[in-house]
Structures are given as C-alpha cells and as structure tokens.
C-alpha positions as CSV (number, residue, x, y, z in Angstrom):
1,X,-9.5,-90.1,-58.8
2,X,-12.9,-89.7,-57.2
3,X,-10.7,-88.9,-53.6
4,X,-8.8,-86.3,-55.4
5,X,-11.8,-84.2,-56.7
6,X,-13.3,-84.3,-52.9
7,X,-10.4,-83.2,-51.1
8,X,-10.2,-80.5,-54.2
9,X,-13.5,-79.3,-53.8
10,X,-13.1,-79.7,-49.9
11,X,-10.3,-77.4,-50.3
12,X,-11.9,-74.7,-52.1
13,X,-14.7,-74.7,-49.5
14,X,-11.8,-74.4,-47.0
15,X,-10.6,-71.3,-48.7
16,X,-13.9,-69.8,-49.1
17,X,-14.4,-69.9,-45.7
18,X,-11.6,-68.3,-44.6
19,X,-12.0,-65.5,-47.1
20,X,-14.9,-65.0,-45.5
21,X,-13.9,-65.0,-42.2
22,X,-11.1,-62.6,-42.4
23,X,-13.6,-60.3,-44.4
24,X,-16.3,-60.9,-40.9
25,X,-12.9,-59.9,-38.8
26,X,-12.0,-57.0,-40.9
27,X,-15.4,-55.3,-40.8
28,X,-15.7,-56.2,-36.8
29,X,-12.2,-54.8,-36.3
30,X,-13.0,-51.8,-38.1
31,X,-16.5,-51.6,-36.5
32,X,-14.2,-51.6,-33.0
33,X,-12.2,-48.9,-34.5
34,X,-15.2,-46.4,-35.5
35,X,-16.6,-47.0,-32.4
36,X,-13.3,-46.6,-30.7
37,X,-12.2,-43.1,-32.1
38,X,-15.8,-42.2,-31.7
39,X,-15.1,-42.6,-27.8
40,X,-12.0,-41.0,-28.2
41,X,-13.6,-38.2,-29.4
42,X,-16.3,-37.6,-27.1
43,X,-14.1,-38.3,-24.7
44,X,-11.5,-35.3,-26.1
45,X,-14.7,-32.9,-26.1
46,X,-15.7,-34.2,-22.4
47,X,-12.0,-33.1,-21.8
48,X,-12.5,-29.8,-23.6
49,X,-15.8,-29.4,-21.7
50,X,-14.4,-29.7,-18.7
51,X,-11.0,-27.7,-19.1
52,X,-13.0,-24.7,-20.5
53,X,-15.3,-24.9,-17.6
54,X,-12.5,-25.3,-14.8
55,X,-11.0,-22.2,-16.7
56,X,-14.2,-20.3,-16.5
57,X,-14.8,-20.7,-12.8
58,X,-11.2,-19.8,-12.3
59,X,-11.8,-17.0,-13.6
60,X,-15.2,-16.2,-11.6
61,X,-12.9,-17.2,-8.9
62,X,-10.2,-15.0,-9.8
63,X,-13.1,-12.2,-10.1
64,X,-14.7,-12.7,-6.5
65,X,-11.2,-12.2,-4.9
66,X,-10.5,-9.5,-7.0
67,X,-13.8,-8.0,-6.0
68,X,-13.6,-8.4,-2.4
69,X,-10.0,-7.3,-2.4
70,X,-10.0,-4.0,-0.7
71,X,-6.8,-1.9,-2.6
72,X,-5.2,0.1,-0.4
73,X,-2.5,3.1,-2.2
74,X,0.1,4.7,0.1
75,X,2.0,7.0,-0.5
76,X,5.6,7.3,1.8
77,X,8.8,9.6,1.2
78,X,11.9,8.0,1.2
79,X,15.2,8.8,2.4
80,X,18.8,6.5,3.6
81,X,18.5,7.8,7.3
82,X,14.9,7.2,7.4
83,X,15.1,3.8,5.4
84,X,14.6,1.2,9.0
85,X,11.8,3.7,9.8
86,X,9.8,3.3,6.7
87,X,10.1,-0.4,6.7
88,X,9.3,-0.8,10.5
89,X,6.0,1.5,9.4
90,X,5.4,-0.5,6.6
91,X,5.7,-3.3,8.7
92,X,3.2,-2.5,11.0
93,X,0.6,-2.1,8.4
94,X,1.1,-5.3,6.8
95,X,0.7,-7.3,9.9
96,X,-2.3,-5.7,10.8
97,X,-4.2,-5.4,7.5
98,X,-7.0,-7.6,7.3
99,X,-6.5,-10.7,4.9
100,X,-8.6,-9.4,1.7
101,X,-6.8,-6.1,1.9
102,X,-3.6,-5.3,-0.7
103,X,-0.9,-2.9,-0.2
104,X,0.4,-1.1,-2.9
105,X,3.2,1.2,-1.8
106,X,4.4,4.3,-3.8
107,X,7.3,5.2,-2.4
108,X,9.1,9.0,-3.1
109,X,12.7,9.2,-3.3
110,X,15.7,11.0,-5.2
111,X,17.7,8.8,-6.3
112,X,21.7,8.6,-6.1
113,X,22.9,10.1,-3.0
114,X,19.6,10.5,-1.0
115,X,18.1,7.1,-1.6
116,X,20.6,3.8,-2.5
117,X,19.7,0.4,-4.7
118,X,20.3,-1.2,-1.7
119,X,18.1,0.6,0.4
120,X,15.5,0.6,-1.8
121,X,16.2,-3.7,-1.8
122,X,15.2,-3.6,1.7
123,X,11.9,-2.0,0.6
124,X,11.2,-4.7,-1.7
125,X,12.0,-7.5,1.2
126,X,9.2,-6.4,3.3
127,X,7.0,-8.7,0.5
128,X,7.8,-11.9,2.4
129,X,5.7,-10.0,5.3
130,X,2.5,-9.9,3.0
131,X,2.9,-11.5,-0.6
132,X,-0.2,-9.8,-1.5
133,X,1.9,-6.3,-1.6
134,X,3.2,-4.4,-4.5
135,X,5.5,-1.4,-4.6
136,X,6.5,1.3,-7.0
137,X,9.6,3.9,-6.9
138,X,9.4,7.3,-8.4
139,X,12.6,9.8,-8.4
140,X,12.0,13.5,-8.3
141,X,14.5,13.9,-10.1
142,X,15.8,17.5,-10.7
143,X,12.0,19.0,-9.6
144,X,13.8,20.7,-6.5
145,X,16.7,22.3,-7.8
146,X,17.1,25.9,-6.2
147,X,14.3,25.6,-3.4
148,X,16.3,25.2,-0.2
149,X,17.8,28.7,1.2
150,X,20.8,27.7,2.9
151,X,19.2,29.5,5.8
152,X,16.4,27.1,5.8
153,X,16.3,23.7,8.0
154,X,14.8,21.5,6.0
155,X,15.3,19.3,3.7
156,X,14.4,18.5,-0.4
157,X,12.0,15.1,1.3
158,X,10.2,18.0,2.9
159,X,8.7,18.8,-0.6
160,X,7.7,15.2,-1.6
161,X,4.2,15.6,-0.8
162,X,3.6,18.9,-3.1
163,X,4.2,16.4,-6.3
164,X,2.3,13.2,-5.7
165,X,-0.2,14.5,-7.9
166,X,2.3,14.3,-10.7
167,X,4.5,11.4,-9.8
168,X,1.4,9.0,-9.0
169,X,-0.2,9.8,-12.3
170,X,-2.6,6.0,-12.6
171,X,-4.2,6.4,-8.5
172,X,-7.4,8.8,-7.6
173,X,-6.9,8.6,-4.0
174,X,-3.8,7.6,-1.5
175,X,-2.8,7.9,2.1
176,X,0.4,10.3,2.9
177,X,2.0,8.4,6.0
178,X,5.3,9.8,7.4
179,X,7.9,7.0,9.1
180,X,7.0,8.2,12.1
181,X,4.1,6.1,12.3
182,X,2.8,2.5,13.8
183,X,-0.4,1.3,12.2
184,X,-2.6,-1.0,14.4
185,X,-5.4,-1.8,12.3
186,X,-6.5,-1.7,9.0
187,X,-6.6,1.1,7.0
188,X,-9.7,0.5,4.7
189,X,-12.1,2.0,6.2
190,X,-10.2,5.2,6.4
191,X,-9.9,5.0,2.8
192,X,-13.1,4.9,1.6
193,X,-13.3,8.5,3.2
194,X,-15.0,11.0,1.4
195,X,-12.8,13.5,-0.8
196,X,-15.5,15.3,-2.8
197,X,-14.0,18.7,-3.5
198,X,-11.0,18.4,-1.3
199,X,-7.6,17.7,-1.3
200,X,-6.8,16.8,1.6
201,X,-8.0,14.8,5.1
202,X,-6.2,14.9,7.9
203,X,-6.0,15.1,11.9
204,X,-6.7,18.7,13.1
205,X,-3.5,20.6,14.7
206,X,-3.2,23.2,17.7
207,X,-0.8,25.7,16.4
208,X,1.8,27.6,18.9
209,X,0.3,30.7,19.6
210,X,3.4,32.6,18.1
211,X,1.8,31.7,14.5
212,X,-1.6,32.7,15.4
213,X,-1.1,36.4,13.9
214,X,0.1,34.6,10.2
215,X,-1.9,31.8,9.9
216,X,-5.2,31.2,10.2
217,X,-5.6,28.0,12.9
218,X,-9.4,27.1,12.3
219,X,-8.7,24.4,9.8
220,X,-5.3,23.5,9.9
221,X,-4.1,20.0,10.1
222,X,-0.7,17.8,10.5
223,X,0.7,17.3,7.0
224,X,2.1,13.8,8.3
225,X,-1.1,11.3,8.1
226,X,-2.9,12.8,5.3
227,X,-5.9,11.2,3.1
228,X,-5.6,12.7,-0.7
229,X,-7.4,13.4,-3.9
230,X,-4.9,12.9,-6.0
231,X,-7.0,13.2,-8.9
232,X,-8.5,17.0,-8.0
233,X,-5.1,17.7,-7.6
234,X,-4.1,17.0,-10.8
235,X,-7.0,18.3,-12.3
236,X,-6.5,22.0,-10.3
237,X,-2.5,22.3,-11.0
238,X,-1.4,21.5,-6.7
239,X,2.3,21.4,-7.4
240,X,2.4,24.2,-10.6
241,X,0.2,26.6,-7.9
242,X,2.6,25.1,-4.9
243,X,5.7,26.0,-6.1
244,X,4.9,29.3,-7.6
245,X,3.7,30.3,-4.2
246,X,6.9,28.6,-2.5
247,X,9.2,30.4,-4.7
248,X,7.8,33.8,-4.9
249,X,7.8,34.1,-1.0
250,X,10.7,31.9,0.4
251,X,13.1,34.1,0.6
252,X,11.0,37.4,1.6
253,X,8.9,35.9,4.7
254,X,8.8,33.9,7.6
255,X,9.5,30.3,6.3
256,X,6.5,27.5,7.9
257,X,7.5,24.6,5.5
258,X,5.2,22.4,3.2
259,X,2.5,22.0,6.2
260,X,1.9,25.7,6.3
261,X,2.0,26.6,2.8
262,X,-0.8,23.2,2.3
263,X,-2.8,24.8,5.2
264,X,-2.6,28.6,4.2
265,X,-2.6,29.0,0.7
266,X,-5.3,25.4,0.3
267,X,-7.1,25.8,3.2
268,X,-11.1,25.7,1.4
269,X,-10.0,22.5,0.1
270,X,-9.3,20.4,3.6
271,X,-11.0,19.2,6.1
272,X,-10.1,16.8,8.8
273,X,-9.8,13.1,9.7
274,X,-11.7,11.2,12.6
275,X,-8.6,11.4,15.2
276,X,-8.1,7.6,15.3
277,X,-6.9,8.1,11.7
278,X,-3.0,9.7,13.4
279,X,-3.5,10.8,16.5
280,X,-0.4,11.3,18.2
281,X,-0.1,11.3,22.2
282,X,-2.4,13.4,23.5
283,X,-2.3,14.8,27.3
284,X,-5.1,15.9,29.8
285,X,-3.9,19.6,28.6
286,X,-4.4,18.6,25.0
287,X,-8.0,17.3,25.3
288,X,-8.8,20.7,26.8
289,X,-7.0,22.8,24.4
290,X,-8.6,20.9,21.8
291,X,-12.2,21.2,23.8
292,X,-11.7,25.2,23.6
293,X,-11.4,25.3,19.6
294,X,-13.9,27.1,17.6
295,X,-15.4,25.1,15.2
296,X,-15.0,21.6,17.8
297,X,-14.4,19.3,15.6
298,X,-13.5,16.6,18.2
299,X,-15.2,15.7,21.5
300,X,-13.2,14.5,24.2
301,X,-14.6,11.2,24.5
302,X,-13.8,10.3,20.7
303,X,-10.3,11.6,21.3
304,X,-9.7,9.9,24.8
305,X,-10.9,6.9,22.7
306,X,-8.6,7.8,20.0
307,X,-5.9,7.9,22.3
308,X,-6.3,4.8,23.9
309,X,-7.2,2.4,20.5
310,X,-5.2,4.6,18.3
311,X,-5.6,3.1,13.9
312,X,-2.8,5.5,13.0
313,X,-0.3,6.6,16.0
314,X,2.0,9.6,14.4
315,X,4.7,9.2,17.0
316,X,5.3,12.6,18.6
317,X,3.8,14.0,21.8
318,X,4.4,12.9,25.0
319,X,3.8,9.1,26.1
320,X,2.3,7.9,29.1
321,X,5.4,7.7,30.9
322,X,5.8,11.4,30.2
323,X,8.8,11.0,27.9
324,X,8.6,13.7,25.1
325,X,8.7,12.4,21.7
326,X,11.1,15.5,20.4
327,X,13.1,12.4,20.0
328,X,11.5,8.9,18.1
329,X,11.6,5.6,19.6
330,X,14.8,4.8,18.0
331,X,17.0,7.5,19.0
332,X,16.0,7.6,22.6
333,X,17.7,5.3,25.6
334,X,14.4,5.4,28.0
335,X,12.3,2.4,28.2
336,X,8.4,2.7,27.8
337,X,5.4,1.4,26.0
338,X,5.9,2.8,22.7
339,X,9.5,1.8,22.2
340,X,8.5,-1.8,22.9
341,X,6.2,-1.8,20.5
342,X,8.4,-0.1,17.6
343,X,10.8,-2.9,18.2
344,X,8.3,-5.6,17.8
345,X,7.9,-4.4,14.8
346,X,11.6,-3.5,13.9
347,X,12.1,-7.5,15.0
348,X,9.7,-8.1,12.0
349,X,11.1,-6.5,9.2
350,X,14.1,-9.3,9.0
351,X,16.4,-6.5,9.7
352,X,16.8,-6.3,13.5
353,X,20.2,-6.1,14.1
354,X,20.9,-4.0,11.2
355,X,18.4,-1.4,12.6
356,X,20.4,-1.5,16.3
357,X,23.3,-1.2,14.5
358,X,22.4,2.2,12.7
359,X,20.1,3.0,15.7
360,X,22.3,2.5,18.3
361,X,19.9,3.2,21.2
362,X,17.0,1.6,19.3
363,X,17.2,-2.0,20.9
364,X,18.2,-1.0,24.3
365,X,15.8,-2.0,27.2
C-alpha cells in the first residue's frame, strides 16, 4: 500500500514537471518567434532602405545622363524620290555624333502620294544606327493647295521650310538640313549658336550677277543648312507673313523660290553661319569672289579650312576632281572622293542594294 502511494505521488511530480517544461518550451519558442519576426522586420526595412535608395541614385543617375545629354532637333523635308538621300544624310549624322548627343528628327512630308508608310518605315530603321534617336512625322496636309503655277519648276517640298514654325510647335530652336548633305562631325556646337532676334543662320551665298538688280546680295544665305528660331517665328507670324507675300506676287513677278523670298522680304532677321556649318565645294575662284564681298564675312583661311575639314558638306559645287555637282553623287557615273564617301554611308543605312537599285549609277565605281 505504502508502494502504491510513492509511485502515486512520484507520478504527480512526474506530471508537474512536465507541465512545467512544456510551459519553459512554450515561452522559449515564442521568445524565438518575437525575436524572429523582429529580424524579419528589420530586415524588410533594410530591404526597403536599400530599394528606395538604389531607386534614388537611379534616378540621380538617370538625371546626370539626362543633363549631359546634348539634344539635338532637326528638321528634314521628305519626299519618295528623295527618301535613300535623307536616310544616307541621316546616316552620316548618327555615326558621327558624339556618344552623349540625341537625335530627334522632325521630318516634313505630305502624306499619300508624296511620302508612302513604307518609306517613312525606312526612316524609322535608321534607330538601329543610334538607339538614342527619336523621330516625329508631320503632314502638311492641305497648307499648299493653289501655290504652284504650272509655269513654275518647283515643287510643294520647296515650301516645307516656310511652316516649321507651325508644324514643330513643342522645339525653340532646330537645324534645317536638305538631303543633300554628309555630316562629319557633331552638330552641337553649331547648335548652341546664338539666335537672339533672328530667324535664321546660315552659310553666306554669292548670287549670279543676273539677280543683282532684284535682290539685295549683302546678306543672303543658302536656304539648305539653315540654324532656326523657331520660337521668334512663331511669335512674329513667319508662315501667315510668308505666304501672303508668296501669293500676292507669284504670279505678277520674277519667281526666286522659298530661298529668295526668306532672304528678301526677312533679310534684318538673318545672319550667317561659320562656313564649316555647310559649306559646299568651294574653288580658288570662289575664295576670291567671296574675299571681294562687302561686308567680308569670311576670310580665306577659315574657308580653305572649311573646305578641307568640312562639319556640314551641302553637296553641290565642284569637287576636287573638277566634276560639277549639277548632278548628286547618286545620279552621276564618275568616280571621285565624294561619291565614295556617300556610299559608305549608303552601305550603312541597311539599305544598300535597294539604294543601287533606284539609283542606278549610285554604286558604280
């Protein structure tokens, strides 16, 4: 009996103490767990610390490239027979802009039969050249309706540059470029030009003498490499006070196209453009013609230099093999300099033999 009570009692001792041993294991366990999600959460906000401040020097990253990216707007006019010339001038500037510049093209077209989807597709290929290069469209639309005389040799594109202003309507300043043009360098520093109170920059022109009695030569310049103020000419009305002018006198005087009209009836609001800027090829008879203007504007030193390390070369002129450039680079069968060098960049555009094929003398050797 005595035996029965001890093992009793021995077995409510038993029990106690392993009620309180599960109670010790409980609180430790739970102990493990506080201390557990309180790691767990420090950790999550070490996390959080460090995601927002990846984020924020992304964006101070983001910032510095933004900042040292030099923009670069240009304007070009578009048309289906002057599509592979474009792109082999577009071309040349996106190879040779420097690394922090971005292109953003803003190209001028009427759309339908002057300008095709498919054309404009091969506009919008040249961003495997440079990824860091956007381009807009803008159609004309109906803006030209009337203005060509069937007398007249020129076409609508001859207008494009009288409504920039108004099509670009988000850009201060641009750079007009024609397709006949092969960019060697690049084109920021002629950007960040001066425009107060002009319109227009550009490379100073020697008129034929037979419109010397009409227009006045002493600050006239080539319409076809052009720096512009887009936001004086919005501002002033350029296209409103263009085409009144255009329309008024077409028809009842000598014709000069968009160039002359620019240069007579805008001529206190343009000046000129260091020659490098779209010089085309000059000759020994050139650098003295242009020696004998009053004002000078160029020396013959910075023009010889011009000629020989050209930024902008507008493609007309005579080369130094003496071939005249009333023909471009792609319609002629002569070999020289320049045309090697407009194929290099026509092998670029990843439309070569499409270009020889619509060009047919434009690959020949």
């Amino acid at each position: 009996m005595k035996n029965l009570v001890i093992i009793k009692i021995n077995r409510n001792k038993k029990e106690e103490f392993n009620i309180e041993e599960k109670v010790r294991l409980i609180k430790n366990n739970y102990i493990l767990i506080k201390k557990l999600n309180n790691f767990l959460i420090l950790f999550k906000l070490v996390i959080i610390k460090y995601i927002v401040l990846i984020a924020f020097l992304f964006i101070i990253i983001l910032d510095i490239i933004y900042k040292n990216t030099n923009i670069i707007n240009i304007a070009m006019s578009l048309n289906n027979d002057y599509t592979y010339p474009i792109m082999v001038s577009m071309t040349s500037i996106l190879l040779n802009s420097n690394k922090n510049t971005s292109i953003h093209f803003h190209i001028i077209l009427l759309k339908g039969n002057d300008v095709d989807i498919e054309n404009q597709n091969k506009i919008l290929s040249l961003k495997h050249i440079n990824k860091n290069t956007n381009f807009t469209f803008y159609d004309v639309g109906n803006r030209f309706n009337g203005w060509i005389h069937g007398k007249k040799k020129i076409t609508v594109a001859g207008f494009y540059r009288s409504i920039i202003g108004e099509l670009i309507k988000n850009v201060d300043k641009i750079i007009y470029l024609d397709g006949d043009t092969l960019i060697y360098g690049d084109l920021y520093e002629m950007y960040q030009i001066n425009m107060d109170n002009l319109y227009f920059r550009g490379i100073r022109e020697i008129l034929p003498s037979y419109y010397k009695p009409v227009i006045n030569s002493s600050r006239f310049i080539c319409d076809g490499v052009m720096l512009m103020n887009l936001k004086l000419i919005r501002e002033d009305h350029f296209y409103e006070t263009f085409r009144d002018y255009y329309l008024k006198f077409y028809n009842k005087r000598i014709y000069f196209g968009d160039q002359h009209i620019i240069n007579t009836l805008f001529r206190d609001k343009i000046d000129f453009l260091p020659p490098k800027f779209g010089i085309w090829f000059m000759t020994e008879e050139n650098f003295k013609e242009y020696n004998s203007l009053n004002p000078l504007i160029y020396t013959i030193d910075e023009l010889r230099e011009a000629n020989n390390k050209p930024i902008i070369r507008h493609l007309w002129g005579k080369t130094q093999e003496g071939i005249d450039l009333l023909e471009k680079p792609w319609l002629f069968n002569k070999p020289c300099k320049i045309k090697e060098e407009w194929k290099y960049y026509a092998n670029k555009t990843g439309y070569y033999e499409s270009i020889c094929k619509f060009f047919k003398n434009a690959c020949l050797n």
